[in-house]
PASEBA-1860 file (N, C-alpha, C; in nm, 3 decimals):
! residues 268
1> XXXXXXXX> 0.085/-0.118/0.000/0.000/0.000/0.000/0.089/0.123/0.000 ~ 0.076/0.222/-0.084/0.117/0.317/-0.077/0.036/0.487/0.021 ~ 0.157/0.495/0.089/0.081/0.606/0.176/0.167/0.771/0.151 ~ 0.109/0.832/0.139/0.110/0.979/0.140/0.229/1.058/0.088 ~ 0.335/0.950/0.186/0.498/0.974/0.227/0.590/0.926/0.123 ~ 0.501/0.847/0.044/0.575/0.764/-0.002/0.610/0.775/-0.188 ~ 0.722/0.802/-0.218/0.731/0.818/-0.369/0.722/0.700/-0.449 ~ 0.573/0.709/-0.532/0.573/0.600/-0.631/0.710/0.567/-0.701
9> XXXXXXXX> 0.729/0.453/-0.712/0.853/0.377/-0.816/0.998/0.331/-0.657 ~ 1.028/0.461/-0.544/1.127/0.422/-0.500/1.069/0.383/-0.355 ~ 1.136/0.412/-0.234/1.144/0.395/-0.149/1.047/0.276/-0.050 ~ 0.921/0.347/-0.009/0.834/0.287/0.058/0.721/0.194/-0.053 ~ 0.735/0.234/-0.189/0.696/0.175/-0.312/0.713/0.069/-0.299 ~ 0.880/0.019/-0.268/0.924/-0.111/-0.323/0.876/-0.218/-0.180 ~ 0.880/-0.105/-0.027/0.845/-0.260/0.061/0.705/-0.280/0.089 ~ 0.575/-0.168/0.008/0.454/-0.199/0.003/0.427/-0.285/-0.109
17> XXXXXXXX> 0.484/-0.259/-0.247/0.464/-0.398/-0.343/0.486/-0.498/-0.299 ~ 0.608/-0.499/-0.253/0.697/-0.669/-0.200/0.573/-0.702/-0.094 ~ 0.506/-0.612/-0.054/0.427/-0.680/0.112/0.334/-0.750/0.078 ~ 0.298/-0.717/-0.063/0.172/-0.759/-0.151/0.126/-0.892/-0.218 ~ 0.277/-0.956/-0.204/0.363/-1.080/-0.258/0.378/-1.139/-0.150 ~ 0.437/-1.136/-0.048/0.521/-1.217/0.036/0.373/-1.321/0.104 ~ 0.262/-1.289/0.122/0.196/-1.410/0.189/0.148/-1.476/0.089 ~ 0.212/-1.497/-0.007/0.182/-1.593/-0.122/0.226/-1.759/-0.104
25> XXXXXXXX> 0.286/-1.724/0.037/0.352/-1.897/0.043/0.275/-1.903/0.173 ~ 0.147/-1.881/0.217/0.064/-1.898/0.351/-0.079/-1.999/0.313 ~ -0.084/-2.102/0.413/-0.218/-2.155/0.381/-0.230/-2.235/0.517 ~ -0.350/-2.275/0.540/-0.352/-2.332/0.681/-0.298/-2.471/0.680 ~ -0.266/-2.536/0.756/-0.194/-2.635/0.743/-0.197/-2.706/0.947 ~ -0.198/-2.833/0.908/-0.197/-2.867/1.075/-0.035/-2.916/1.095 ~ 0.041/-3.013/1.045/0.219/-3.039/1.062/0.278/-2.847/1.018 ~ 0.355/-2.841/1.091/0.443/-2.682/1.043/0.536/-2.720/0.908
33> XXXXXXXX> 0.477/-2.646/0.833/0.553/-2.658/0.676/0.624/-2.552/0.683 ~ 0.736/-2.523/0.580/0.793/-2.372/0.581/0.823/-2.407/0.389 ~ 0.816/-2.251/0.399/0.810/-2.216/0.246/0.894/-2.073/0.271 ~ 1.057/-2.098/0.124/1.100/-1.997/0.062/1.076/-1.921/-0.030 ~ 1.047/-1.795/-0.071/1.047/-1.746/-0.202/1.136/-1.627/-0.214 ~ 1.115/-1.570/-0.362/1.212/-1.460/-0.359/1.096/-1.352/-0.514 ~ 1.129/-1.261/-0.464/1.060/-1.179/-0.540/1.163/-1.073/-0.596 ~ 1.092/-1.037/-0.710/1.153/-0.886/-0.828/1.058/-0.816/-0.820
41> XXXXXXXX> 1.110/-0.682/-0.803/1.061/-0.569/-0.827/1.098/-0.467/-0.938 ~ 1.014/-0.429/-1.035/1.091/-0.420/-1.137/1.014/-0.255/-1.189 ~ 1.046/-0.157/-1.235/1.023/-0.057/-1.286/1.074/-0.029/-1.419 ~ 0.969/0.029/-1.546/1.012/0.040/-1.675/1.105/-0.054/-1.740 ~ 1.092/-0.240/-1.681/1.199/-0.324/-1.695/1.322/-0.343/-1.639 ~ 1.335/-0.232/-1.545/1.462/-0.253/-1.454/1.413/-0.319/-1.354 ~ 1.505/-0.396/-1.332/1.525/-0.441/-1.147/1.543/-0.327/-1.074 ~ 1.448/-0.283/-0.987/1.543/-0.218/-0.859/1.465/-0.237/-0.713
49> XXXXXXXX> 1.425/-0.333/-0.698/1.455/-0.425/-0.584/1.452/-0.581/-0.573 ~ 1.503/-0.643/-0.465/1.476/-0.745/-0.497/1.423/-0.828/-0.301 ~ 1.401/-0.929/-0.282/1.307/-0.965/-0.192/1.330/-1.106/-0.133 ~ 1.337/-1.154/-0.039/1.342/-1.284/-0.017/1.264/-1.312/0.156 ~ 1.150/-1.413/0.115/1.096/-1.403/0.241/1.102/-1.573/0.341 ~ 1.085/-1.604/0.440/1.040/-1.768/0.470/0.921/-1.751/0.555 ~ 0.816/-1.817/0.543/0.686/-1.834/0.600/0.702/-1.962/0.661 ~ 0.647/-1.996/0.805/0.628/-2.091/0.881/0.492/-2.117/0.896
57> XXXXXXXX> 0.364/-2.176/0.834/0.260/-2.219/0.889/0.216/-2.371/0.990 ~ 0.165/-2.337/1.074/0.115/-2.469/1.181/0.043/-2.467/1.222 ~ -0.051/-2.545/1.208/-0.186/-2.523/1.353/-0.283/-2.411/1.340 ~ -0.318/-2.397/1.210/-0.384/-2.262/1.195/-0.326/-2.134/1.224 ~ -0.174/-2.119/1.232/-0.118/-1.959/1.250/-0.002/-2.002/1.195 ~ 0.084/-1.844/1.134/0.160/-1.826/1.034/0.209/-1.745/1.130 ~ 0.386/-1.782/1.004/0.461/-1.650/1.061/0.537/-1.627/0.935 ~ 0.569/-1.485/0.893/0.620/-1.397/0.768/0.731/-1.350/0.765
65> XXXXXXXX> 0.859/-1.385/0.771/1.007/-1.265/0.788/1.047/-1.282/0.692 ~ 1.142/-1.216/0.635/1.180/-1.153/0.527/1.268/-1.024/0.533 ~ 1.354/-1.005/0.397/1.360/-0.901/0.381/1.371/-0.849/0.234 ~ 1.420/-0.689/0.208/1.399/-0.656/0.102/1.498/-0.522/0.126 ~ 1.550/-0.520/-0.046/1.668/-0.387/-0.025/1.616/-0.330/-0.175 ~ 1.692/-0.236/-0.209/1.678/-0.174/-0.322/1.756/-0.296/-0.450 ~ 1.785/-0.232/-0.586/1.849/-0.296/-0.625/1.877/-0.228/-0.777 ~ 2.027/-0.267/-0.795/2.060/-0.184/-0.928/2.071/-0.033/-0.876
73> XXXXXXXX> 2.077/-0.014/-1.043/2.105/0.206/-1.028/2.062/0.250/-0.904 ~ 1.886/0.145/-0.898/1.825/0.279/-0.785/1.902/0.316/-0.656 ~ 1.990/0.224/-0.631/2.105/0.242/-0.495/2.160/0.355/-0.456 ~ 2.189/0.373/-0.624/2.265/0.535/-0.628/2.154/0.664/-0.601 ~ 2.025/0.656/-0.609/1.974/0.764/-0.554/1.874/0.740/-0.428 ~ 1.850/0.614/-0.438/1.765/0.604/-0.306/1.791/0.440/-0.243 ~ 1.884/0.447/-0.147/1.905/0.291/-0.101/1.816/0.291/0.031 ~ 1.766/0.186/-0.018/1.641/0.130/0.073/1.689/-0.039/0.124
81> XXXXXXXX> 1.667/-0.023/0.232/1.659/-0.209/0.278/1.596/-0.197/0.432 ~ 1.538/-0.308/0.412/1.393/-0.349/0.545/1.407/-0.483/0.579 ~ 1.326/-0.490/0.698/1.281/-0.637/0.751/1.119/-0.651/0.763 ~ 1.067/-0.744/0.732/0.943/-0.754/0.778/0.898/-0.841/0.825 ~ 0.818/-0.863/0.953/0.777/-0.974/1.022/0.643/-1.007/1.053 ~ 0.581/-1.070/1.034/0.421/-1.065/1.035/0.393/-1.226/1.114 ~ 0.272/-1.217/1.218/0.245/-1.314/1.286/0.078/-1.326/1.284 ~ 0.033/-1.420/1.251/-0.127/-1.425/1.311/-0.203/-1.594/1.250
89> XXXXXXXX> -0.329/-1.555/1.253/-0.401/-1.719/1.264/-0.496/-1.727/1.165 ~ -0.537/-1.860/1.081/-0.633/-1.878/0.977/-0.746/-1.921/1.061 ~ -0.852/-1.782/0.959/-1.018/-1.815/1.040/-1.090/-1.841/0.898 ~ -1.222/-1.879/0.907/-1.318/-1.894/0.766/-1.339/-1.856/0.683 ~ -1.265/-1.700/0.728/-1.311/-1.540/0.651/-1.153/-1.549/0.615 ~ -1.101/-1.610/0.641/-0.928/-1.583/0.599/-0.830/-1.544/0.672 ~ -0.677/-1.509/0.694/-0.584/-1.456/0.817/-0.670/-1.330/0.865 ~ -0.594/-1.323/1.031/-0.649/-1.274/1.101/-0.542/-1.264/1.200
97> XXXXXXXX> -0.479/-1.102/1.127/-0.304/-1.085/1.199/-0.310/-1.063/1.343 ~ -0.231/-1.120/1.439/-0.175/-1.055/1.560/-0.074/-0.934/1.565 ~ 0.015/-0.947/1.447/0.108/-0.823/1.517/0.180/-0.827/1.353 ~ 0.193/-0.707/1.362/0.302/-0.642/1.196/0.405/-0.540/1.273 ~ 0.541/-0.569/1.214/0.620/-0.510/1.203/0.719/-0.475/1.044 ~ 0.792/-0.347/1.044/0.812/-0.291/0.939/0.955/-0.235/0.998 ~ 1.108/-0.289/0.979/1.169/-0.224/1.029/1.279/-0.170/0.877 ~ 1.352/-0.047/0.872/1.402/-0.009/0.727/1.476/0.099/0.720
105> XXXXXXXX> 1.557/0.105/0.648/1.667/0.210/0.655/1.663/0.278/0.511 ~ 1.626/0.415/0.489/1.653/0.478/0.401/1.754/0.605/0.384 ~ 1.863/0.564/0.354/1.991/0.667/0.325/2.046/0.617/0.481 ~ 2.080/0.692/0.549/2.083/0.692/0.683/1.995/0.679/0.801 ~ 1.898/0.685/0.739/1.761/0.709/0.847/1.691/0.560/0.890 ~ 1.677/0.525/0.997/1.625/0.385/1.001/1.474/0.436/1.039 ~ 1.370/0.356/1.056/1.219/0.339/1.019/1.183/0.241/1.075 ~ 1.061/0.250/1.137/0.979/0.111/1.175/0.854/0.149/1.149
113> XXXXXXXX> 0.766/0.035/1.165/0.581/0.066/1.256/0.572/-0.074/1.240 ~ 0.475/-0.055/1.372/0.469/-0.169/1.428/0.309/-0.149/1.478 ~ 0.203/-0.300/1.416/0.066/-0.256/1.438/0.064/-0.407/1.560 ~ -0.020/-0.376/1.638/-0.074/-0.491/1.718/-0.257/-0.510/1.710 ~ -0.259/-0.630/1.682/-0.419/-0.671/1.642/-0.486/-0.736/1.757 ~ -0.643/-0.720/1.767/-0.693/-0.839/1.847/-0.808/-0.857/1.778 ~ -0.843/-0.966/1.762/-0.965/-1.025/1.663/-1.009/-0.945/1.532 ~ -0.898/-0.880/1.485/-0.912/-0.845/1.359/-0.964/-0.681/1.371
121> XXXXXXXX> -0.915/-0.637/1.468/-0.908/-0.444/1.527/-0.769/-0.418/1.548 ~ -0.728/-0.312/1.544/-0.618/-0.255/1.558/-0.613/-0.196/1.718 ~ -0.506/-0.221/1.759/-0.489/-0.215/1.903/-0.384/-0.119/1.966 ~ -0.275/-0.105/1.861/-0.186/0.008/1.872/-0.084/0.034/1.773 ~ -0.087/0.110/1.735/0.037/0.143/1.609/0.149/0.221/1.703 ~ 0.255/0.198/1.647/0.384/0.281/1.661/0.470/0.298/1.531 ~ 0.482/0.434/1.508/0.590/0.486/1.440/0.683/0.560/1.480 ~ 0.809/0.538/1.395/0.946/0.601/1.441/0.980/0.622/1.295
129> XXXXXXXX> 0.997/0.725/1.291/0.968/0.874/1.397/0.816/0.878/1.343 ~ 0.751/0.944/1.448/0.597/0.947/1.438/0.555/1.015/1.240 ~ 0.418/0.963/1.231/0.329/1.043/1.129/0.391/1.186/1.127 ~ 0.422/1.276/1.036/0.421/1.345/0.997/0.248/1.426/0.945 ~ 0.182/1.523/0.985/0.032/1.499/0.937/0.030/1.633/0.859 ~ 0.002/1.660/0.740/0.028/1.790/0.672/-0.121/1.839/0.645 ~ -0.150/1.973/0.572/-0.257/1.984/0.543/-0.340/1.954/0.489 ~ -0.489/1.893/0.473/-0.602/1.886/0.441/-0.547/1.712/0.473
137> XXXXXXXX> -0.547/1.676/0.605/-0.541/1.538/0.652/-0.651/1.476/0.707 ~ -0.651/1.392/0.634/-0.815/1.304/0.623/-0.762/1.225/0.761 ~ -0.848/1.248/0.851/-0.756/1.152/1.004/-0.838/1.006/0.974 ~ -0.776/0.918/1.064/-0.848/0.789/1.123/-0.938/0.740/1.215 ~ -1.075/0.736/1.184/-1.160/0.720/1.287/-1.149/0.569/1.380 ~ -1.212/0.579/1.491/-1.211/0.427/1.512/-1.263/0.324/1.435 ~ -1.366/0.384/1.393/-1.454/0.266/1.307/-1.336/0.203/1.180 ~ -1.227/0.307/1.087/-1.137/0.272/1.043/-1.064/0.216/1.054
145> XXXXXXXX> -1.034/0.226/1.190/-0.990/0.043/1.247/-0.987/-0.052/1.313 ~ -1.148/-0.117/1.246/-1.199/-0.228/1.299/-1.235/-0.308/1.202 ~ -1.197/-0.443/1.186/-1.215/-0.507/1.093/-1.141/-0.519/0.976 ~ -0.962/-0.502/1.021/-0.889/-0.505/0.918/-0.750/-0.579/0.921 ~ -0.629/-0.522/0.800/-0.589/-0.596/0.855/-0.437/-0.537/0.767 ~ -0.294/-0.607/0.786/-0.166/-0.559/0.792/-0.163/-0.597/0.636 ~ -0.093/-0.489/0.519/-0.102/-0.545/0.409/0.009/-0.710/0.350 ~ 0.049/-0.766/0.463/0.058/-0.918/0.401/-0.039/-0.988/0.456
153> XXXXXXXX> -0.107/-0.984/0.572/-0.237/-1.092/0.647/-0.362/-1.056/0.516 ~ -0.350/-0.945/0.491/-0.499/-0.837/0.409/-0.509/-0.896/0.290 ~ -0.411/-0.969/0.224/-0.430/-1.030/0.057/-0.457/-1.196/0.061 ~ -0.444/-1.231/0.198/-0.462/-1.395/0.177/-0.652/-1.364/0.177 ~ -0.689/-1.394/0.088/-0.789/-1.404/0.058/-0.842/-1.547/0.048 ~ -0.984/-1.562/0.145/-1.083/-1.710/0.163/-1.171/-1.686/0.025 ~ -1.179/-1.806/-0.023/-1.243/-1.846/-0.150/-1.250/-1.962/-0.153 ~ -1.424/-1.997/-0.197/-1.448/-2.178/-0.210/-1.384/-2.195/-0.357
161> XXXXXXXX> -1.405/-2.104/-0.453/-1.314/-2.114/-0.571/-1.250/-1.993/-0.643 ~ -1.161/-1.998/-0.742/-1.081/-1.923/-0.803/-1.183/-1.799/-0.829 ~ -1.315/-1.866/-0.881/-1.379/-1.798/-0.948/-1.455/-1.637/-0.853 ~ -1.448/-1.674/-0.724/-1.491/-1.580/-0.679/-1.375/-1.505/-0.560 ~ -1.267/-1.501/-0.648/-1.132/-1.443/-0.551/-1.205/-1.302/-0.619 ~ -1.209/-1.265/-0.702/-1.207/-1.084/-0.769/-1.352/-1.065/-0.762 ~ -1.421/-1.142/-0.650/-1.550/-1.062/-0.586/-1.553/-0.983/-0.486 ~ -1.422/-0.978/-0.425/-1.427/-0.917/-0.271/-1.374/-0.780/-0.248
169> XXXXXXXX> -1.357/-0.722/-0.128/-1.297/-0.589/-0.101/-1.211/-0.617/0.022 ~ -1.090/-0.622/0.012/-0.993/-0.592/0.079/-0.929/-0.452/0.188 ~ -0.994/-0.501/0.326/-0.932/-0.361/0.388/-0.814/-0.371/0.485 ~ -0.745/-0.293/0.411/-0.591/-0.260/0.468/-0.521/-0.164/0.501 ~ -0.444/-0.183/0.632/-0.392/-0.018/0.730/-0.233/-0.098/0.737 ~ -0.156/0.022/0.675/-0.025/-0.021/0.681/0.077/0.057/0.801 ~ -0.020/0.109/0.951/0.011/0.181/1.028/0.022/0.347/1.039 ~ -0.010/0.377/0.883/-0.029/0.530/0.901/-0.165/0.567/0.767
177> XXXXXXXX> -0.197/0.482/0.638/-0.299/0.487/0.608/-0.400/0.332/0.583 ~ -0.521/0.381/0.579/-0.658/0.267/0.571/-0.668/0.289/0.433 ~ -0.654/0.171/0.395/-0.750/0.170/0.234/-0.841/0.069/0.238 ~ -0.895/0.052/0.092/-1.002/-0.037/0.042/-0.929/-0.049/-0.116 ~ -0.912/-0.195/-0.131/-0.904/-0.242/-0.274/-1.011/-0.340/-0.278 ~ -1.054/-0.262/-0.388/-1.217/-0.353/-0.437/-1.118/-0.425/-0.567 ~ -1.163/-0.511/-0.558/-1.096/-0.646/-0.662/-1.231/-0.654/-0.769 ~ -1.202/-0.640/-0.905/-1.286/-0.729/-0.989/-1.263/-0.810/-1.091
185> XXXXXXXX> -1.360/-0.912/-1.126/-1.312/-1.005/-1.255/-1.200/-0.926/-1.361 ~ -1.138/-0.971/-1.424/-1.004/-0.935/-1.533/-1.004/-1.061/-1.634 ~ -1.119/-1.106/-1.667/-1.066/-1.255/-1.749/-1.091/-1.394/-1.602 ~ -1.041/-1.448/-1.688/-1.086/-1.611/-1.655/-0.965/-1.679/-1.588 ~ -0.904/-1.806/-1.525/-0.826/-1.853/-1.450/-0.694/-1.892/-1.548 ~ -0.612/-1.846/-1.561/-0.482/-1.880/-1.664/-0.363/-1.952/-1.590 ~ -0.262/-2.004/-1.631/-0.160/-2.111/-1.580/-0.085/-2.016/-1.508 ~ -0.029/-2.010/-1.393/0.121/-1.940/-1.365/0.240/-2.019/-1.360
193> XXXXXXXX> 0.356/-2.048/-1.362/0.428/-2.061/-1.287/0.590/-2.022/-1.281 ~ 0.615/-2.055/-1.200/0.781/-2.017/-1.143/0.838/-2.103/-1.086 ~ 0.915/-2.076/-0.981/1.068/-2.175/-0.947/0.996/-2.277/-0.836 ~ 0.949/-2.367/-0.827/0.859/-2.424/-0.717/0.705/-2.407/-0.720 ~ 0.661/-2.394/-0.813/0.502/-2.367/-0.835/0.454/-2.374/-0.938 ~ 0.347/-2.477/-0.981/0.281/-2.440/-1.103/0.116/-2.498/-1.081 ~ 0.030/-2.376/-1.153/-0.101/-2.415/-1.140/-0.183/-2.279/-1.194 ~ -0.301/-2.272/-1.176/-0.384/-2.206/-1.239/-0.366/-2.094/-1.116
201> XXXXXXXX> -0.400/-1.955/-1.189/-0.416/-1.815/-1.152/-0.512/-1.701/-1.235 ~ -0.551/-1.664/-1.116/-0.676/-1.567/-1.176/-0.629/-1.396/-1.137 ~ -0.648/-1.320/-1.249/-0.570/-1.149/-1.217/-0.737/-1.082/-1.180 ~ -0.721/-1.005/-1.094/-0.831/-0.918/-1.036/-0.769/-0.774/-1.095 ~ -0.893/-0.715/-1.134/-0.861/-0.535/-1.132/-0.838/-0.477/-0.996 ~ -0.813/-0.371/-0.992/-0.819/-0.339/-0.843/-0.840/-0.200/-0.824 ~ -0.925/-0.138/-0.752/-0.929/-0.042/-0.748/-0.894/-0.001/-0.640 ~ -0.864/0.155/-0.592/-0.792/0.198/-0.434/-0.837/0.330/-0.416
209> XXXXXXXX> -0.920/0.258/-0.331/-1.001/0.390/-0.213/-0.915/0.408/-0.100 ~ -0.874/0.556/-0.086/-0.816/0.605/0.044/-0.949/0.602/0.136 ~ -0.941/0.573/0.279/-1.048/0.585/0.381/-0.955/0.691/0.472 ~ -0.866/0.706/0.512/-0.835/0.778/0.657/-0.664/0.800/0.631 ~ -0.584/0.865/0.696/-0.429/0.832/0.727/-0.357/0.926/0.574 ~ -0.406/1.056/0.524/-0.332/1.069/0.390/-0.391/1.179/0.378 ~ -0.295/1.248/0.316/-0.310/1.397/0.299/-0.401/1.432/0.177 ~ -0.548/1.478/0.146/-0.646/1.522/0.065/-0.590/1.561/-0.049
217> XXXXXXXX> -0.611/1.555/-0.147/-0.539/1.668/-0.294/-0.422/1.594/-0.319 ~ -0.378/1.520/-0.274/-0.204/1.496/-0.249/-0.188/1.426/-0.385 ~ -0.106/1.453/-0.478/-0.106/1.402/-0.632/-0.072/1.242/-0.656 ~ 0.031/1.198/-0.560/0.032/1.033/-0.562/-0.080/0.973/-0.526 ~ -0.209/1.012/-0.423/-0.324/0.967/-0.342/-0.390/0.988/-0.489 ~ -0.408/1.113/-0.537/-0.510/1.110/-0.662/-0.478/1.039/-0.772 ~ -0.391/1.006/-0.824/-0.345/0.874/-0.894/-0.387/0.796/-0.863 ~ -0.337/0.767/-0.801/-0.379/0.606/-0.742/-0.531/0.566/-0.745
225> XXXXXXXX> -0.591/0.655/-0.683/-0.744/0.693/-0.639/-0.802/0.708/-0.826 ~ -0.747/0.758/-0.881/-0.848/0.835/-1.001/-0.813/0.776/-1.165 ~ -0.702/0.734/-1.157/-0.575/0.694/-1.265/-0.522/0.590/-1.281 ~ -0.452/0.565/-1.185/-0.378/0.434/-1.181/-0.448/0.272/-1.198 ~ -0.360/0.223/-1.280/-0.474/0.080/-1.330/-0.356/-0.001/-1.227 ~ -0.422/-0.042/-1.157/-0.383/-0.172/-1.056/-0.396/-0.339/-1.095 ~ -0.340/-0.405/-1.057/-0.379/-0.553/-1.090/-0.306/-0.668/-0.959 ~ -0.384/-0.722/-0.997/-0.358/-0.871/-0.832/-0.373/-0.998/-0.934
233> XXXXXXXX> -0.256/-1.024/-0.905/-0.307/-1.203/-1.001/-0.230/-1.316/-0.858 ~ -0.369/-1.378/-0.879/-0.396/-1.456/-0.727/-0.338/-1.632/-0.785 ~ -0.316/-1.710/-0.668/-0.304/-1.800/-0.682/-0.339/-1.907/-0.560 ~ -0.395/-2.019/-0.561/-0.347/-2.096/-0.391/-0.296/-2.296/-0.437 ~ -0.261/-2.275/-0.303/-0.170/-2.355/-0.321/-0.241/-2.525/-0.200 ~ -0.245/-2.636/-0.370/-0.350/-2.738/-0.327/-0.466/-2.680/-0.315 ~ -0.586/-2.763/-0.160/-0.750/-2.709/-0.188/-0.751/-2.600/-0.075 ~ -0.619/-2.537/0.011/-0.660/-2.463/0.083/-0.764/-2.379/0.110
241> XXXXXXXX> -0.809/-2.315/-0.013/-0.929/-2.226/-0.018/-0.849/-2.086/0.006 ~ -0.742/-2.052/0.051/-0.686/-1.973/0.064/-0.580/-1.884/-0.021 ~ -0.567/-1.824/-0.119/-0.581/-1.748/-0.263/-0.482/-1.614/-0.235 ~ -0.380/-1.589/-0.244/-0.282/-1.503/-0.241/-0.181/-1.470/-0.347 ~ -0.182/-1.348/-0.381/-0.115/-1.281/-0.497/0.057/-1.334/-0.528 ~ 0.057/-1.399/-0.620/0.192/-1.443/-0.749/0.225/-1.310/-0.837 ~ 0.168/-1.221/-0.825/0.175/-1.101/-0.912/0.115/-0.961/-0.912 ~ 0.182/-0.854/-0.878/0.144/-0.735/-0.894/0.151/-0.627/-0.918
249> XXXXXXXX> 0.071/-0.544/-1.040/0.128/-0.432/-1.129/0.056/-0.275/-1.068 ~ 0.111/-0.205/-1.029/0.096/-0.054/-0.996/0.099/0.041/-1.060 ~ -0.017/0.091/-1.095/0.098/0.206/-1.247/0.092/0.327/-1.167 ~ 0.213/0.361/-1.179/0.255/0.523/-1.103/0.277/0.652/-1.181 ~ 0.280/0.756/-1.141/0.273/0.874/-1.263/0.447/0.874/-1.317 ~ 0.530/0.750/-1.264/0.608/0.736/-1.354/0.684/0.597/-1.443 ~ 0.579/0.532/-1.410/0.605/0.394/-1.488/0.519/0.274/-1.421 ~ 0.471/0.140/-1.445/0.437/0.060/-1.373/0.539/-0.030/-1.256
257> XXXXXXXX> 0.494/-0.022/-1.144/0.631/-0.114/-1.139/0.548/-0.237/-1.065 ~ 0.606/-0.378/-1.101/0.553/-0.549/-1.132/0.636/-0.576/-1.014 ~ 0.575/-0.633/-0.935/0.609/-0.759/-0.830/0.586/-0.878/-0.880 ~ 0.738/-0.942/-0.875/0.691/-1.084/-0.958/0.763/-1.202/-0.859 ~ 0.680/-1.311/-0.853/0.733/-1.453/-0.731/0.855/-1.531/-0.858 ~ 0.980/-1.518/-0.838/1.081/-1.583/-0.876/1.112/-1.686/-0.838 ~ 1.035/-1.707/-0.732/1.087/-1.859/-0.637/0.931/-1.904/-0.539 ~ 0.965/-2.012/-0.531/0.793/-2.049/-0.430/0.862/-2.174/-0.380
265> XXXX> 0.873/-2.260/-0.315/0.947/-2.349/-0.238/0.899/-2.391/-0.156 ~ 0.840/-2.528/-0.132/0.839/-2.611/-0.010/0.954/-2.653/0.038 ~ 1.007/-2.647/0.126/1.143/-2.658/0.169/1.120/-2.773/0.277 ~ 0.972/-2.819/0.363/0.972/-2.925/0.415/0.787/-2.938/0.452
END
C-alpha cells in the first residue's frame, strides 16, 4: 500500500509492493511446513529491488520474515533495505493478523511501525519517527480500524473457488494509512508458474479507495485513487481455499512497477 509519504517507483513503493507478494507462500496447514520465495521488483523493466521471504505455517497460525533492499542504479539515488515480520491465525473469513512489524533504513535514516491486532481491530500502532500529518489530513476514525488488517495478512484471501477471488474488497492499514481495494473479474483462470510452483491463476482489477491516514489533494493519493490501473493475479496452493497474490502491477505517474514470485518453495 502506498501512503502519502511515499514516492511512487522508490522507497516505501518497493516494501509496500513486495508486502503484496510475500503471503503468497501462507495456507492453513496442521504439521508446520515452511516455504522460501524470492521476489523482483521491477520498474520500466529494470530491477530495482529485490526480496526474499520464509513463512512458517502450523496449527492454523503463520509466521512472515523476510527481507527486502533496493536494487541496481536505484542504490545510487535512493538505497532502501527493510525487515518484515508478520504473525497471526487462519479463520473462515481468511488470516487474522496478531502483530506487523516494518523495520528499514533509508539513506541513513532507520524506520519502523509496528501494528498490534486483536480479533481483527487494531490495538496500537507505533511509528518512528511518528506520522508526519500535513494539510487537508483526512484523520483515522475508530470505526477505520476495525475489521482489518496488515497489508501481508490483508491479501490472503478465503475463497471456495478461483472464481470468486475478484468478488471481494480488501481492507488494509499499513500503520499510518486505511484503504479499500475492491478487486474485480479481469478474465478467466490462466496457468502461472515459477521456481517451485505451477497451477492455475486468476488477475483481479483493483481499485484503491483512500479511507483515513493521507493527505487530501495529495497528487500520488489522486493517482492512485483516479488513474492508476492496478492488478492482483492470485493464486493458492493445493484445496486450501486460501488465494494469495503471485503477481502485482501498480501504475505510477512514472512507470508501472511489477512484483513478480521468482521462487515459491516447499522446503519441508
Amino acid at each position: 500500500m502506498i501512503g502519502p509519504n511515499q514516492r511512487p517507483g522508490y522507497r516505501l513503493t518497493l516494501l509496500a509492493a513486495a508486502s503484496l507478494l510475500v503471503a503468497a507462500n501462507a495456507f492453513p496447514a496442521s504439521a508446520e511446513e515452511v516455504y522460501k520465495s524470492d521476489y523482483r521488483v521491477s520498474l520500466l523493466g529494470l530491477t530495482i529491488a529485490k526480496a526474499n521471504f520464509s513463512t512458517r505455517v502450523a496449527d492454523g497460525t503463520y509466521e512472515v520474515s523476510g527481507g527486502l533492499r533496493s536494487s541496481g542504479l536505484v542504490t545510487v539515488f535512493d538505497d532502501t533495505k527493510g525487515t518484515i515480520d508478520v504473525k497471526g491465525r487462519f479463520a473462515k473469513t481468511g488470516a487474522v493478523p496478531n502483530s506487523y512489524l516494518v523495520k528499514y533504513r533509508h539513506g541513513k535514516k532507520d524506520k519502523s511501525t509496528s501494528i498490534a491486532f486483536a480479533n481483527g481491530n487494531v490495538t496500537e500502532t507505533t511509528n518512528v519517527p511518528p506520522v508526519r500529518k500535513k494539510d487537508k489530513w483526512v484523520e483515522l476514525t475508530p470505526d477505520a480500524l476495525q475489521a482489518v488488517a496488515d497489508p501481508i495478512s490483508g491479501v490472503m484471501v478465503a475463497a471456495d473457488s478461483i472464481g470468486q477471488v475478484c468478488t471481494q474488497t480488501l481492507h488494509l492499514y499499513d500503520g499510518q494509512t486505511r484503504v479499500d481495494l475492491k478487486l474485480s473479474p479481469s478474465g478467466s483462470a490462466q496457468p502461472f508458474s515459477t521456481k517451485g510452483f505451477k497451477g492455475d491463476a486468476i488477475t483481479c482489477s483493483v481499485k484503491f479507495v483512500p479511507v483515513g491516514g493521507y493527505q487530501a489533494g495529495r497528487e500520488a493519493i489522486e493517482y492512485l485513487k483516479n488513474k492508476s490501473k492496478i492488478s492482483l493475479t492470485f493464486a493458492s496452493l493445493g484445496s486450501s481455499g486460501i488465494y494469495s497474490p503471485v503477481q502485482a502491477k501498480i501504475g505510477t505517474q512514472i512507470g508501472t512497477v511489477t512484483v513478480y514470485a521468482t521462487r515459491f518453495e516447499k522446503m519441508q
